[in-house]
Structure formats: structure tokens, C-alpha cells
VOKOL-777195 format. One line per 10 residues: number of its first residue (from 1); for each residue x, y, z negated of C-alpha. Coordinates in pm, whole numbers, plus 50000, padded with zeros to 5 digits. Each point is the difference from the previous one (the first is absolute). Layout:
REM residues N
NUM = X:Y:Z ~ ...
***
This chain:
REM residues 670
1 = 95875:78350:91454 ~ 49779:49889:49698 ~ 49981:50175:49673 ~ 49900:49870:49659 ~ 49815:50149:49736 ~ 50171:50292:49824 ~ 50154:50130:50319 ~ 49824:50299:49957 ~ 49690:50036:49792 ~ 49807:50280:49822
11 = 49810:50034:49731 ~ 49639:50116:50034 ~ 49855:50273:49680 ~ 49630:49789:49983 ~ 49785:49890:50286 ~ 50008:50355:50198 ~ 50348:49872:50099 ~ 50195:50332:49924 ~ 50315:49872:50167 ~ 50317:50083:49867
21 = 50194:49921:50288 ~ 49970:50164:50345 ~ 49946:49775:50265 ~ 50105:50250:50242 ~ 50344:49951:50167 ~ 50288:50302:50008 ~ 49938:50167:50353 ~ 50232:49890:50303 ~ 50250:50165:50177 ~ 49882:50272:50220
31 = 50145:49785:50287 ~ 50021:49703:49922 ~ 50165:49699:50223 ~ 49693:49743:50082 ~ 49987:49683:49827 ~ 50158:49694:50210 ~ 49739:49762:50180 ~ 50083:49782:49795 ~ 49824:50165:49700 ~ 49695:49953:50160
41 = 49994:49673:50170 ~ 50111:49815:49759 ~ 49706:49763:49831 ~ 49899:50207:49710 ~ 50153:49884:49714 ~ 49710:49950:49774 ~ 49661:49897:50197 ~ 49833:49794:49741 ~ 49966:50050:49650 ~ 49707:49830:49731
51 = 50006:49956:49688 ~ 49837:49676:49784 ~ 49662:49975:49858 ~ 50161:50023:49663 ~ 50246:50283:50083 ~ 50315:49852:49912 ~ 50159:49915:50354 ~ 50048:50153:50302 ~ 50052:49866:50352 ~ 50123:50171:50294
61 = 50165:49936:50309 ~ 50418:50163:50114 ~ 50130:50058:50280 ~ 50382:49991:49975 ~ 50241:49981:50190 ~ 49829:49796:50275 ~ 49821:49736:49727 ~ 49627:50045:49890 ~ 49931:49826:49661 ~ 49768:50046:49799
71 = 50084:50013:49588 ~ 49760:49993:49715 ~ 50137:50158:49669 ~ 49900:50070:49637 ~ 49878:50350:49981 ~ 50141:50045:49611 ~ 50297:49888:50085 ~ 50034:50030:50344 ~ 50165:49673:49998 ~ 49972:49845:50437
81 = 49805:49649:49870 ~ 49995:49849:50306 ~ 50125:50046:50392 ~ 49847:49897:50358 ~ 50196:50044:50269 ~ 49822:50066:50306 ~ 50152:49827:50352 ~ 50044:50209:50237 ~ 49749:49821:50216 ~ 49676:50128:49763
91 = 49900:50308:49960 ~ 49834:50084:49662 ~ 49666:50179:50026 ~ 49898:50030:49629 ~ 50027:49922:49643 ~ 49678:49940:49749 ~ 50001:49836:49684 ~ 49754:49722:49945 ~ 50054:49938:49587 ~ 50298:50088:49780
101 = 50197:49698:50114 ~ 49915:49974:50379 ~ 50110:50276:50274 ~ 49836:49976:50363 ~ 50243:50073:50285 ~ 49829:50097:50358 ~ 50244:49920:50249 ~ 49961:49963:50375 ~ 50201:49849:50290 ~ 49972:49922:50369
111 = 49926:49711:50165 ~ 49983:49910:50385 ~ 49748:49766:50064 ~ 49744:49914:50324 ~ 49705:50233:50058 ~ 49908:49768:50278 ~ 50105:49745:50204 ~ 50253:50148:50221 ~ 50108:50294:49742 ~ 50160:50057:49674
121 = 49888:50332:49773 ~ 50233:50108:49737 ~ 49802:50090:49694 ~ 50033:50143:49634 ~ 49949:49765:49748 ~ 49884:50135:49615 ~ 50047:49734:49708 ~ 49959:50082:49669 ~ 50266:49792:49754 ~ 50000:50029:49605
131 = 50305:50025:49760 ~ 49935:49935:49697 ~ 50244:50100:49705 ~ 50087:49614:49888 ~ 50280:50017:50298 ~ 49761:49751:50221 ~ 50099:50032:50338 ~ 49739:50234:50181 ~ 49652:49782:50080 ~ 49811:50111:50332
141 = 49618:50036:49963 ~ 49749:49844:50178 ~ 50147:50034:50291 ~ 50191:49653:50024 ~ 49719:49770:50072 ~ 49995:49879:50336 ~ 49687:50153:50104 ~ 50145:50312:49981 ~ 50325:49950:50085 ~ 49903:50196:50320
151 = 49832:50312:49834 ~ 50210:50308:49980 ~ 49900:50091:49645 ~ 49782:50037:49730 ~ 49906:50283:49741 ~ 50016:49993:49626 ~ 49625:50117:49931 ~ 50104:50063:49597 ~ 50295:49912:49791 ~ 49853:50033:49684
161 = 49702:49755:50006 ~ 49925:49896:49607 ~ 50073:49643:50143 ~ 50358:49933:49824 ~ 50301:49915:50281 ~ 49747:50072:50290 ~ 49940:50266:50276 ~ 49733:50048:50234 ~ 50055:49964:50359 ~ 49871:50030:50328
171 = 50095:49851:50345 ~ 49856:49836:50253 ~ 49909:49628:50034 ~ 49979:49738:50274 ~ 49607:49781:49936 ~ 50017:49811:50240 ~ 50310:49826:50173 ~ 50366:50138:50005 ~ 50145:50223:50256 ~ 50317:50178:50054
181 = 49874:50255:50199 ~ 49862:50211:49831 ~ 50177:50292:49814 ~ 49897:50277:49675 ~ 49675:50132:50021 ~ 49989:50051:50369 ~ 49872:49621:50120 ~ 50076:49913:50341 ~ 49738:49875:50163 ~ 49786:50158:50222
191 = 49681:49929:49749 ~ 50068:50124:49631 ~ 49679:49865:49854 ~ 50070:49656:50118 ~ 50402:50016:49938 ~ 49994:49789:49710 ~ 50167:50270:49751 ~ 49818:50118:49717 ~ 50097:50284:49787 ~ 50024:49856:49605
201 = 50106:50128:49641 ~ 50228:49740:49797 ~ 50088:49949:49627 ~ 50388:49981:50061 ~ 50215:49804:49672 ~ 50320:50229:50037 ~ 50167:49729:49803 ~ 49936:49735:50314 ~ 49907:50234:50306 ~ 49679:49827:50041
211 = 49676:50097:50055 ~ 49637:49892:49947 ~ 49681:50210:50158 ~ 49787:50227:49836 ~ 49810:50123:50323 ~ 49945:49942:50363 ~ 49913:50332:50240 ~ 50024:49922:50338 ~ 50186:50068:50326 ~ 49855:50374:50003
221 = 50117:50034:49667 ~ 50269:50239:49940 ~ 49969:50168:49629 ~ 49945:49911:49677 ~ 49949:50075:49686 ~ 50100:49832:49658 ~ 49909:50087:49584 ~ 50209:50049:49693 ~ 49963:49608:49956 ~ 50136:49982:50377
231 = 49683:49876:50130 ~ 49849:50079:50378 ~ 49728:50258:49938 ~ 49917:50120:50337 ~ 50140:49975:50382 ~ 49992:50204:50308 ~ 49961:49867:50350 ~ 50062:50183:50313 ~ 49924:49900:50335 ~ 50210:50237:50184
241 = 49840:49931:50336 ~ 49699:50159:49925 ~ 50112:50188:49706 ~ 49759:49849:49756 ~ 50145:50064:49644 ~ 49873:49773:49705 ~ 49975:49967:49616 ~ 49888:49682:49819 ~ 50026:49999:49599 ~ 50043:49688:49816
251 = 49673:50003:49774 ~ 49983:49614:49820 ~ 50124:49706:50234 ~ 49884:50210:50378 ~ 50151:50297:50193 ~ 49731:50268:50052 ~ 50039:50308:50246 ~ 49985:50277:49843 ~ 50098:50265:50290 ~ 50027:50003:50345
261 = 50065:50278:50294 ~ 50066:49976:50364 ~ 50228:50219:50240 ~ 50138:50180:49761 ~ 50316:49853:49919 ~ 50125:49788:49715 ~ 50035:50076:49612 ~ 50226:49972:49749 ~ 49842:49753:49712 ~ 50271:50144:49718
271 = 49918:49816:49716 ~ 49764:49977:49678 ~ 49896:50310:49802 ~ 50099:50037:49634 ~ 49729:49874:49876 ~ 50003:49705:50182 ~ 49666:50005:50146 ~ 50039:50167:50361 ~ 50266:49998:50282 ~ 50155:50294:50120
281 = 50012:50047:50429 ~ 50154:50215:50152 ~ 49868:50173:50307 ~ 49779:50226:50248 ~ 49640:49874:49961 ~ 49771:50308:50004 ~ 50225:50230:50135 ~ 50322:50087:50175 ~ 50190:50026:49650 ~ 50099:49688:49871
291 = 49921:49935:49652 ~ 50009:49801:49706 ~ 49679:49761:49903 ~ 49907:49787:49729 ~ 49759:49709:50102 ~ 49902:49876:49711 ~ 50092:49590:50018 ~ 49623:49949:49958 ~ 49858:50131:50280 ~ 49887:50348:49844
301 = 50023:50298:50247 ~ 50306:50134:50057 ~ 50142:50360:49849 ~ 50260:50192:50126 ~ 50262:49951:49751 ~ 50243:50363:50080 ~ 50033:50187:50346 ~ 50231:50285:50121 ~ 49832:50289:50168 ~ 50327:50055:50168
311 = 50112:49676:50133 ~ 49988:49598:49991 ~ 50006:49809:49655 ~ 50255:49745:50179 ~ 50161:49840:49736 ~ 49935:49766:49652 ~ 50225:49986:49762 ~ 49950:49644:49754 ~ 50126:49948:49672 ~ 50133:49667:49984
321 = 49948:49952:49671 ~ 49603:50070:50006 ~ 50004:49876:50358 ~ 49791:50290:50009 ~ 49992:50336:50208 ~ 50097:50266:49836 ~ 50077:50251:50223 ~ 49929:50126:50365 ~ 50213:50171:50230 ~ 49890:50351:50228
331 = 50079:50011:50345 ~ 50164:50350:50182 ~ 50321:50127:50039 ~ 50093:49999:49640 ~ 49830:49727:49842 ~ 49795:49976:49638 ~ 49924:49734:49779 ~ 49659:49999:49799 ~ 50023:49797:49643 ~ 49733:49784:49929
341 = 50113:49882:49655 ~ 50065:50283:49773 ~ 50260:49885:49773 ~ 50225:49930:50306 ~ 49883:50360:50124 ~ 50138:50150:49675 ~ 50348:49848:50076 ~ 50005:50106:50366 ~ 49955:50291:49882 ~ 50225:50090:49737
351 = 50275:49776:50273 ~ 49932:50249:50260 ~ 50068:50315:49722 ~ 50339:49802:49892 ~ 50111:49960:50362 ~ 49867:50388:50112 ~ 50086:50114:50357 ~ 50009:49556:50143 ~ 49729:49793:50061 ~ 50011:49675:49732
361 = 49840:49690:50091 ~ 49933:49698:49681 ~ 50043:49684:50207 ~ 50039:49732:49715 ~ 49861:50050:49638 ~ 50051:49728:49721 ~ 49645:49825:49847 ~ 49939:50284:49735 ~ 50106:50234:50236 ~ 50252:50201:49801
371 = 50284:49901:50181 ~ 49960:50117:50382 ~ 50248:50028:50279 ~ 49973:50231:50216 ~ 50194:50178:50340 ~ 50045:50384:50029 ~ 50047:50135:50345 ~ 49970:50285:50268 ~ 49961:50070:50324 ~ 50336:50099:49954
381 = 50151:49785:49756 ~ 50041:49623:49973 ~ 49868:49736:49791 ~ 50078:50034:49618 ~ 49877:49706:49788 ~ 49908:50066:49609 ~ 49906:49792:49737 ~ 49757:50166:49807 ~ 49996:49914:49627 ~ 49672:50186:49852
391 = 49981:49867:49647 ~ 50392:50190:49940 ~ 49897:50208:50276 ~ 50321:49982:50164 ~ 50089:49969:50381 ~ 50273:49812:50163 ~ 50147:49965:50371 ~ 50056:49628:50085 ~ 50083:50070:50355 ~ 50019:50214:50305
401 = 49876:49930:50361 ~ 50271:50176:50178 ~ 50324:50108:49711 ~ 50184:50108:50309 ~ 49738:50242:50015 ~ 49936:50177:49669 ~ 50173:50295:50028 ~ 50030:50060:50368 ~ 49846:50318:50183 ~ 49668:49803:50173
411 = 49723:50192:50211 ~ 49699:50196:49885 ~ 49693:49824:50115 ~ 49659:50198:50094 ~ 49660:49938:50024 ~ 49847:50181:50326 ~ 49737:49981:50242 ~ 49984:50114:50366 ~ 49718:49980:50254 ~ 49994:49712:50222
421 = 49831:50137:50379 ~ 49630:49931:49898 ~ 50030:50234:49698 ~ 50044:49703:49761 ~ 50237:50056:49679 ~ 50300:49764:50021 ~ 50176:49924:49671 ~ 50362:49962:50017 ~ 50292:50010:49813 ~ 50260:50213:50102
431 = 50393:49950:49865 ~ 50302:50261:50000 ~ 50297:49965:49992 ~ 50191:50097:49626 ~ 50009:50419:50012 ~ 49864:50034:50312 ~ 49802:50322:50062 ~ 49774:49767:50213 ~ 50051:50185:50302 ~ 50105:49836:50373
441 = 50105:49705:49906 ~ 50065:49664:50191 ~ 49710:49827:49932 ~ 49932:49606:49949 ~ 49616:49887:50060 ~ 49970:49711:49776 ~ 49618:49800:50041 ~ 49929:49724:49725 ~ 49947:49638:50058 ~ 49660:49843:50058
451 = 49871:50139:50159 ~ 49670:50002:49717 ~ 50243:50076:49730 ~ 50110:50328:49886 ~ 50348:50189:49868 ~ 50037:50057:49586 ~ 50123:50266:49791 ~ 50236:49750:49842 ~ 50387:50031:50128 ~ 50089:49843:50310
461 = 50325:49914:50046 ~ 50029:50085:50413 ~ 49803:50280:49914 ~ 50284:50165:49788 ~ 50277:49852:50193 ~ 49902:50194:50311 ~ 49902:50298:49754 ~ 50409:50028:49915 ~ 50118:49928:50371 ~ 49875:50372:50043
471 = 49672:49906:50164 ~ 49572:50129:49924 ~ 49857:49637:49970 ~ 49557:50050:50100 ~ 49827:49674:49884 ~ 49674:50075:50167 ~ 49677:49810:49804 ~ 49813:49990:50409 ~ 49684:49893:50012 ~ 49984:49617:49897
481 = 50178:50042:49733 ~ 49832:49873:49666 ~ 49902:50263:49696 ~ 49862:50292:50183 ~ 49654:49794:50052 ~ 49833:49730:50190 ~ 49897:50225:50296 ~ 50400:50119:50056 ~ 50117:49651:49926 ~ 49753:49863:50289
491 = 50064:50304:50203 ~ 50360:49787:50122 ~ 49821:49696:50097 ~ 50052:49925:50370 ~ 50264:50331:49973 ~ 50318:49871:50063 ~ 50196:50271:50268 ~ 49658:50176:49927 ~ 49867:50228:49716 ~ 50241:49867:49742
501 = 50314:50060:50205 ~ 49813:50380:50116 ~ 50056:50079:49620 ~ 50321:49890:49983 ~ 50073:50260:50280 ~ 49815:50245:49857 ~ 50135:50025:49717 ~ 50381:50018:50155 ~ 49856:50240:50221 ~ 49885:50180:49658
511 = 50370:50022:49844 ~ 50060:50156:50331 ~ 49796:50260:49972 ~ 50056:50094:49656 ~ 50326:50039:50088 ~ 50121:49688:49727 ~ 50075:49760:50326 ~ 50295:50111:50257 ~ 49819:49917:50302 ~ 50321:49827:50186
521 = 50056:49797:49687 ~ 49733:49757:49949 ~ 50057:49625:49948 ~ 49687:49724:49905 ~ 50083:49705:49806 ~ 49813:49731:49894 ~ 49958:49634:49859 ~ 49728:49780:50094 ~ 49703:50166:50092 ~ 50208:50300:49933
531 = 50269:49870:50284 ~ 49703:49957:50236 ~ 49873:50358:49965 ~ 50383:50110:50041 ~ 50029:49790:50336 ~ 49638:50186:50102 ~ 50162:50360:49880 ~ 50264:49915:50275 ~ 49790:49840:50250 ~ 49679:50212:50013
541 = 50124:50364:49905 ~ 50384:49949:50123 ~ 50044:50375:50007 ~ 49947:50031:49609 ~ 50320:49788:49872 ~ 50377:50055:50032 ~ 50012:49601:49824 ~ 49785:49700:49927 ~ 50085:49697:49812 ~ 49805:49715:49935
551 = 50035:49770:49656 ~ 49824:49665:50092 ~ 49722:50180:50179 ~ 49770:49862:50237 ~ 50006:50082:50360 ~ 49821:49765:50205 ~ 49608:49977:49853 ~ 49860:49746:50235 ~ 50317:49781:49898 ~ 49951:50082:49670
561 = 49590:49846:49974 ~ 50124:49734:50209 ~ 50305:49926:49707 ~ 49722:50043:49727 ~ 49749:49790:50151 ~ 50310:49712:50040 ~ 50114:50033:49675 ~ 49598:50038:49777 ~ 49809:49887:50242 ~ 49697:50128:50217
571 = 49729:50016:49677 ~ 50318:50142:49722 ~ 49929:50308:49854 ~ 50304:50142:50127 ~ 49874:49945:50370 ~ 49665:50177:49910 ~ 50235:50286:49825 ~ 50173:50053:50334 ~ 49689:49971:50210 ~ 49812:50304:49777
581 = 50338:50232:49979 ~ 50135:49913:50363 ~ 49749:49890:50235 ~ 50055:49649:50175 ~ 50276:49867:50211 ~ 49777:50051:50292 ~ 49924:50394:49971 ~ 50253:50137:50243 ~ 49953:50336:49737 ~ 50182:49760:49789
591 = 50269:49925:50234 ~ 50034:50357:50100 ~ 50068:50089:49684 ~ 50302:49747:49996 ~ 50372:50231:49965 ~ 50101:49681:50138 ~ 49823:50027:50295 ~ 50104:50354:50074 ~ 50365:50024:49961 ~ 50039:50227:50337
601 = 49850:50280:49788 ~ 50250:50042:49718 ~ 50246:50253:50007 ~ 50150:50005:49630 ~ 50245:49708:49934 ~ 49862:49753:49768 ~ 50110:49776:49748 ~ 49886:49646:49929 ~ 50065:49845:49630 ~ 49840:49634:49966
611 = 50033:49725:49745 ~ 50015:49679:50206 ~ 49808:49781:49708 ~ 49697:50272:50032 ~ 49703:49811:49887 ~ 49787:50254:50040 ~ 50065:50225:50407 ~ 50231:49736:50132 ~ 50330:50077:50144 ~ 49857:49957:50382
621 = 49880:50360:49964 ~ 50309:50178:49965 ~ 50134:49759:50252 ~ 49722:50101:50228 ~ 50076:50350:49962 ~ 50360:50002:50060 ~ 49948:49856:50289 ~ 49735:50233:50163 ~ 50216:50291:49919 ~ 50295:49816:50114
631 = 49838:49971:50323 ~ 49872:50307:50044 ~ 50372:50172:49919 ~ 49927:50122:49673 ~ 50244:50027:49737 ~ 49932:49795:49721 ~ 50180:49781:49702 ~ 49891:49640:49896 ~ 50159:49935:49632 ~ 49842:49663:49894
641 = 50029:49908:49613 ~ 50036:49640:49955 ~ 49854:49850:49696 ~ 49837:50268:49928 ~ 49546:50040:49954 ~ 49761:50277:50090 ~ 50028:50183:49639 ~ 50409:50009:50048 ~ 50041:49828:49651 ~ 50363:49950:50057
651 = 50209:50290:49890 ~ 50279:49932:50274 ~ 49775:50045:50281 ~ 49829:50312:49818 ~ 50376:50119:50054 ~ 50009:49898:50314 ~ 49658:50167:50067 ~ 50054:50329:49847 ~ 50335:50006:50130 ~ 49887:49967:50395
661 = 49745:50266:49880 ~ 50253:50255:49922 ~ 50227:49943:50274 ~ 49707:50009:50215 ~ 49850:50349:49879 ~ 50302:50136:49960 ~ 50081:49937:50385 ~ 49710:50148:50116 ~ 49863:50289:49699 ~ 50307:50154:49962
***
């Protein structure tokens, strides 16, 4: 469902944003029926949303009735302007404008093609195609030249260089002869340096899709960073074998380095400061705590730009307009953001008075900045989108992530902590069900992705859909996660069935104890990373779960390095990823720590959910599984989802999914 200006709006008495209308919605029934699952899995209706330089139109993607398009209308009049209908085969991944006339659509597909010369690897493909408002037919950028015909994408850098009709670009770039081997960022051959590919920034003519060089990196490089104008200011190699991180600023017509650590991980280079003169990276360089650092671009000593006493700066936010940073974003549970520019400050604040009680978040402002959009959220409540008019200071919703949703009875969401064995503080979040007294419930262990990544406070859609099935959902932040520091994140590596999965069972073993958990009612579920740690839950401490299922997850980690090395090849960052987090194929630690490899010690039944075009843990491991429980006399259920990815982006299989889910839990929790 999309709405249009005027829907509902309100009227704000000066800039202290005394709303007159209450944002709050009536209380629900006392008892209310849950919503269907097909409130929650269906693709939210409103994902994208940005508005023009100017701040007269507005683009944004639907999802209706099976059909993603994506329609740009006249804010004034709220007139739909123009229509692109997305086949079903793409799946859209972002909207930015690049001038008043020309919208940039990120799409991605995937494509099967040989990783070597026996094999095939089936691999997401990004493009980046732009519409302008003449009616032309879409135009792809860059990415149609034949020398790149075999790379799986490239990044828009900046949208809004000062160049007219142009964006800035970068990909990577074949010097010497032309291969079809070779695939993305991760080259595959066995030595990168001599591979051929070469990192570089392009002026791209949106009108024609082709591009001309502004700078070459090299095969090590893997950031960069552009000006207002659009033009490379400074790069960042890594050479993740030896984790040697890199700056080099642009200063005249040569590349200078400017920093450089070892063994201690790689940075974030974020972008320029407001002033122009420094970059801003993003990181843990004197101590556990990442921060945020200017380097000035000409080689002047570093500062530390702002830190967080209580957790990880993580996150930059840029302002597309200034190309600038303007903001930086607080690790921890419930996660801050820090304003660098003070006018935009100002209007963060007086957003986050209008909207009192939800957390807003401006992610698109007009050129003179008065016109914003911005999403309002919970924990607990879904996506609402708002265009934010500050010279009539006047709000309006223009969509809503989940309609279905708005006035349903959803979960309260808590912050906690709970001691993991060693005495560490675990941070978790812990769900209940809507007006539960929290007390003996069936509970549903839920670890993130990753497995360096890290739950938000935002809403999560399985999150809440368990929440209303009746269940406690614990999202456990174990030790690898990101945003609780650089010694917890590291604290994972080579932890797989190890310390990280010991907090997961500590902190079910927690619930138990404070009486929130019933002890006989405890399922773990999981995608990815997350469906690994839920096949370890049942292999390694069988006696703790009444139910596992597994979404995608690995199972096999000596299969898995072997896949990874097939697909990247031997000198790919993602092989020297898997090498520092897992071990190598060889350790038998690593194999031991395989659910795969010890089906005879399950006892819960287990389910098995698996897109069969997963680019990312390939089918094979689910497969694998099955079968070593099915050998071992185990109960367990293979559903495989044809068509569908490792982020489930189609909404029939997220039916499917959390369909199995609740038939599952319900067999075995209640």
C-alpha cells in the first residue's frame, strides 16, 4: 500500500515541533487474534524512498500485488510522472538520485557461470541502470563494456559530482588481456597481485553508460574515496593475508600513504570531512574502541574525530548532497548517532521531539536541506516513511513498510545483559510475546547472521512474527559480534561450536534461570551463520533444545573453505576471511566442529529451509545435513525454496519460510 501526500499530516507550532496530532495508535484488544503470516512476509511495501536535489519529485519503489515498480511523482501535486516495472527476474537494491532529471536504479540478478574448469558457481550480479525523466528506456552504466562483462558489479562513489549528466564510479578493470574467469572483487587466481585486475574510479555519462578513468589503485585496492566535484581523493588497500591496512591521499598528480597498521584488522575510510580537507576512517587504532579519525588529506597527524566511552563508533552516515560526513553512528545495544554538522543536528533534533516515544532516521534531504525524508520506527513498530517539509513545517506519511501491520498487537522488545561462563557481559535482546507477564514461556533462541555482524534495534520482521506466535524470541549479540569493541569482535575468531556458541547457551540457560524460559520449551533458529550456530545448539549441547531449524545455515566447515576457495580463489579475501574466523580445511578442530559431521548426537528434530540459487552457503550444506541425520535416524525436514537467494527476497518463499516455522514450533513448543 502507498500513500500520497495529505494522507495524514500535521502541522508543527515553529521549529520545537509541538505536534498537534498524536502519533500514538488507540490501544489493542486485550486479546487480540495474531496478525496472519502473511502480514509479515510480505516484501514491505515501501523500501526505498528519495527525494530530488531540487525537492520536487519523489521516487520509490511498490510492492503490489506480486509486481515491484518503481514510480517517480510530483511532490505538489502528487501526480505518478513516470513508471518502471521491475521483472520478476531483478531484484531492486536501491534508489539515489543523480540530478533533477536522472534517477539511479541498483538492481541485482544471478548468473551461473564457470568458477573453473570442471565447475559452474552461481553468483549475484549488481548493475546500476539510470532512468531518466525524458521516458528513455533505462541505460546501464559502465558495466556493458566487454571487459567487464564478467564483473559482478560496481559502486556509484557520488551521484552528485558538479560534472553535469555524470556520476562517479568504481569497479574493477582488466590491464592486461581478457579473461572470463574472473568474478567481483574476489579474483580467482591463486596470485592477486599478478591477476591482472586493478581496482579504478570512472567518470560515468548517465546519458550513454560510458565511462572514462579518473584513477587507477591496484589489485589490493578495495576503498575509495571521492570530493564534492566527484574526484578520487584518497584510497585504502588491504592485504588481508597479512592484515596490512593502507591509506594513500591524492596530493597533485601521485598517491601518497598517509597511514598504515598491521594485524589489527581493516578500517572503514567513510568519506571527506565538511570542510573538505581530511577523510574520515572508521576504526580501532589505539585501542579496543573503534573510533572515528580525521587524516587530514595532506599528510598532517591524525585526530580522533568523536569516540563513545561505551561502545564502537561503527557507522558513517554521508550526505549526498555535500558528499560529506555528517554524522556518525554509536555502537551497543541501543544505538546513537553523533551530528557533525550542526544545522542538520538542529533538525534531528526537533524530528526526534515531533516523533516522541520512536526512533526517526533522515535518509534523503533535498540540496538546501529543507525538505528531508525521513522513516520513524520501533523495536516494536514498523517502518513509517515521512516527508518532512521544514520551511511550512509540516509532516506527511508517503508510505508504510508493513500497512498490514499498523495497528496490530506486536511484542515488547528489551535490552538485557546476562553473564556468559567467564564472567563476561553478553548483550542481548530479549522479545515477549504481546501481554505476557514474561514468565515460563516457550522460548525461541534466535543468533544473527555473520557471524562479525551484529542484531539492531530497528524492527525485524521474524522477530515480531515469532513474538505473536506466543513465543520469548533471545537474539544473543555473542562474542564476535560487531559494536561492543574490537577485543569482543576478535574474541569469535577461530570460535565457531566454541566461545560464541557457549554464549548462545548461556544465555538460554539464563532465561532458565530467571524463570522467563520454560526449560522443556526451547527451540534455536537461525539463518546463515545464525543456522550454523542453531545446527551446533543441536549437535553439541543436544540436551538444551526441544527444536532446531536451520535457514540456509552452514553445516559442513571444511566443505564450506573448500566451496569458498572454488568459487574466490586461494589469495580472495573471502578465503583469508574464512581462514582467520574458522581455521583451515585441514584443522580436524574445524571438522569437529562440523553439525554435519555429528548427526548421531542430535536428539531434537530439525528443520532444514534452503534457497537452491544460494550464492552465498550453497545448497550442498543443507543437503549434507539431511543426509547425516537421515542416516543416523534422526528426524528431520528438508523444505528446499526454488528460486529463491540467501536474504529470502521473495515474499512467497518468506511465506513458505515462516509458515514451516510455525508449523514446526508449534509441533514441538506447545
Amino acid at each position: 500500500m502507498t500513500y500520497r501526500l495529505g494522507r495524514r499530516n500535521w502541522t508543527i507550532a515553529g521549529f520545537a515541533w509541538l505536534a498537534t496530532f498524536s502519533f500514538a495508535q488507540a490501544a489493542p484488544p486485550a486479546t487480540p487474534a495474531p496478525p496472519p503470516a502473511e502480514a509479515f512476509a510480505t516484501l514491505p511495501g515501501m523500501r526505498y524512498v528519495v527525494i530530488s536535489p531540487n525537492g520536487k519529485l519523489l521516487a520509490q519503489d511498490e510492492s503490489k500485488n506480486g509486481q515491484l515498480r518503481v514510480l517517480i511523482w510530483d511532490v505538489e501535486t502528487t501526480k505518478t510522472l513516470r513508471v518502471i516495472n521491475i521483472d520478476p527476474g531483478n531484484k531492486l537494491r536501491g534508489l539515489q538520485w543523480a540530478d533533477d532529471q536522472t534517477l539511479l536504479l541498483d538492481a541485482s540478478v544471478q548468473k551461473s557461470i564457470p568458477c573453473n574448469a570442471s565447475q559452474r558457481c552461481t553468483t549475484e550480479w549488481w548493475r546500476t541502470l539510470a532512468v531518466m525523466m525524458d521516458g528513455a528506456p533505462p541505460r546501464l552504466l559502465l558495466m556493458d563494456d566487454s571487459e567487464r562483462k564478467y564483473v559482478t558489479g560496481a559502486r556509484v562513489l557520488t551521484s552528485h559530482p558538479t560534472r553535469p549528466n555524470s556520476v562517479t564510479m568504481e569497479s574493477w578493470d582488466w590491464l592486461a588481456t581478457r579473461t572470463e574467469m574472473s568474478t567481483g572483487t574476489r579474483i580467482a587466481q591463486t596470485d592477486r597481485a599478478r591477476s591482472g585486475w586493478t581496482s579504478v574510479v570512472f567518470d560515468v555519462d548517465t546519458r550513454t553508460g560510458k565511462g572514462r578513468p579518473l584513477a587507477s589503485g591496484t589489485a589490493y585496492t578495495d576503498q575509495w574515496v571521492v570530493d564534492r566535484a566527484g574526484d578520487p581523493v584518497a584510497r585504502a588497500e588491504w592485504v588481508a593475508s597479512r592484515e596490512d591496512f593502507s591509506i594513500f591521499t591524492r596530493q597533485g598528480d601521485s598517491w601518497h600513504q598517509v597511514f598504515n597498521q598491521s594485524h589489527r584488522g581493516q578500517l572503514n575510510l567513510s568519506g571527506v570531512t565538511l570542510d573538505g580537507k581530511s577523510v574520515v576512517v572508521l576504526g580501532a587504532i589505539d585501542s579496543d574502541r573503534s573510533k572515528a579519525w580525521s587524516i587530514p588529506l595532506d599528510g598532517s597527524p591524525m585526530s580522533v574525530l568523536y569516540e563513545d566511552a561505551a561502545g564502537d563508533v561503527d557507522d558513517a552516515i554521508l550526505d549526498t548532497m555535500q558528499n560529506a560526513v555528517i554524522g556518525v553512528r554509536s555502537g551497543g545495544l541501543n544505538p546513537t548517532v553523533h551530528w557533525l554538522d550542526p544545522k542538520i543536528a538542529a533538525q534531528n533534533r526537533a524530528l526526534t521531539s515531533a516523533f516522541s516515544g520512536r526512533r526517526v532516521h533522515v535518509i534523503d534531504r533535498a540540496a538546501s536541506g529543507q525538505r528531508v525524508l525521513a522513516v520513524v520506527d520501533s523495536p516494536s513498530r514498523p517502518a513509517v516513511y515521512q516527508f518532512v517539509d521544514f520551511d511550512k513545517s509540516r509532516a506527511d506519511i508517503i508510505g508504510e513498510a508493513y500497512p498490514a501491520l499498523a495497528k496490530a498487537a506486536l511484542g515488547e522488545v528489551r535490552f538485557i545483559h546476562y553473564p556468559a561462563r567467564d564472567g563476561t557481559s553478553i548483550p542481548a535482546y530479549l522479545s515477549l510475546p504481546p501481554g505476557s507477564d514474561g514468565k515460563n514461556l516457550p522460548l525461541v533462541v534466535l543468533p544473527h547472521g555473520g557471524p562479525e555482524y551484529r542484531d539492531g534495534d530497528d524492527f525485524d520482521y521474524l522477530v515480531q512474527f515469532l513474538a505473536t506466535r506466543g513465543y520469548a524470541v533471545l537474539q544473543p549479540q555473542f562474542r564476535g559480534s560487531t559494536g561492543f569493541g574490537d577485543a569482543f569482535r576478535k574474541a569469535g575468531y577461530r570460535q565457531w561450536g566454541g566461545l560464541m556458541q557457549d554464549d548462545v547457551t548461556d544465555g538460554v540457560k539464563h532465561l532458565i534461570a530467571d524463570g522467563t524460559a520454560n526449560p522443556a520449551r526451547v527451540c534455536i533458529v537461525g539463518a546463515s551463520y545464525g543456522g550454523y550456530a542453531a545446527l551446533a545448539g543441536g549437535a553439541f549441547t543436544p540436551e538444551l533444545y526441544a527444536c532446531v531449524a536451520s535457514i540456509a545455515g552452514v553445516s559442513d566447515l571444511p566443505d564450506m573453505l573448500i566451496y569458498e576457495k572454488r568459487a574466490h580463489g586461494a589469495d580472495s579475501d573471502a578465503i583469508a576471511y574464512w581462514t582467520d574466523h574458522v581455521g583451515p580445511a585441514s584443522n580436524p578442530n574445524v571438522a569437529a566442529k562440523s553439525p554435519a559431521r555429528s548427526g548421531a548426537t542430535f536428539r531434537a528434530p530439525v528443520l532444514l529451509l534452503h534457497g537452491v540459487d544460494d550464492s552465498v552457503v550453497p545448497i550442498d550444506q543443507s543437503e549434507r545435513m539431511a543426509k547425516a541425520l537421515e542416516k543416523a535416524g534422526k528426524t528431520v525436514t528438508f523444505v528446499k525454496l526454488p528460486g529463491e537467494d540467501h536474504w529470502l527476497s521473495r515474499a512467497d518463499t518468506r511465506l513458505q519460510v515462516l509458515k514451516e516455522l510455525e508449523k514446526f514450533l508449534a509441533q514441538y513448543l506447545h
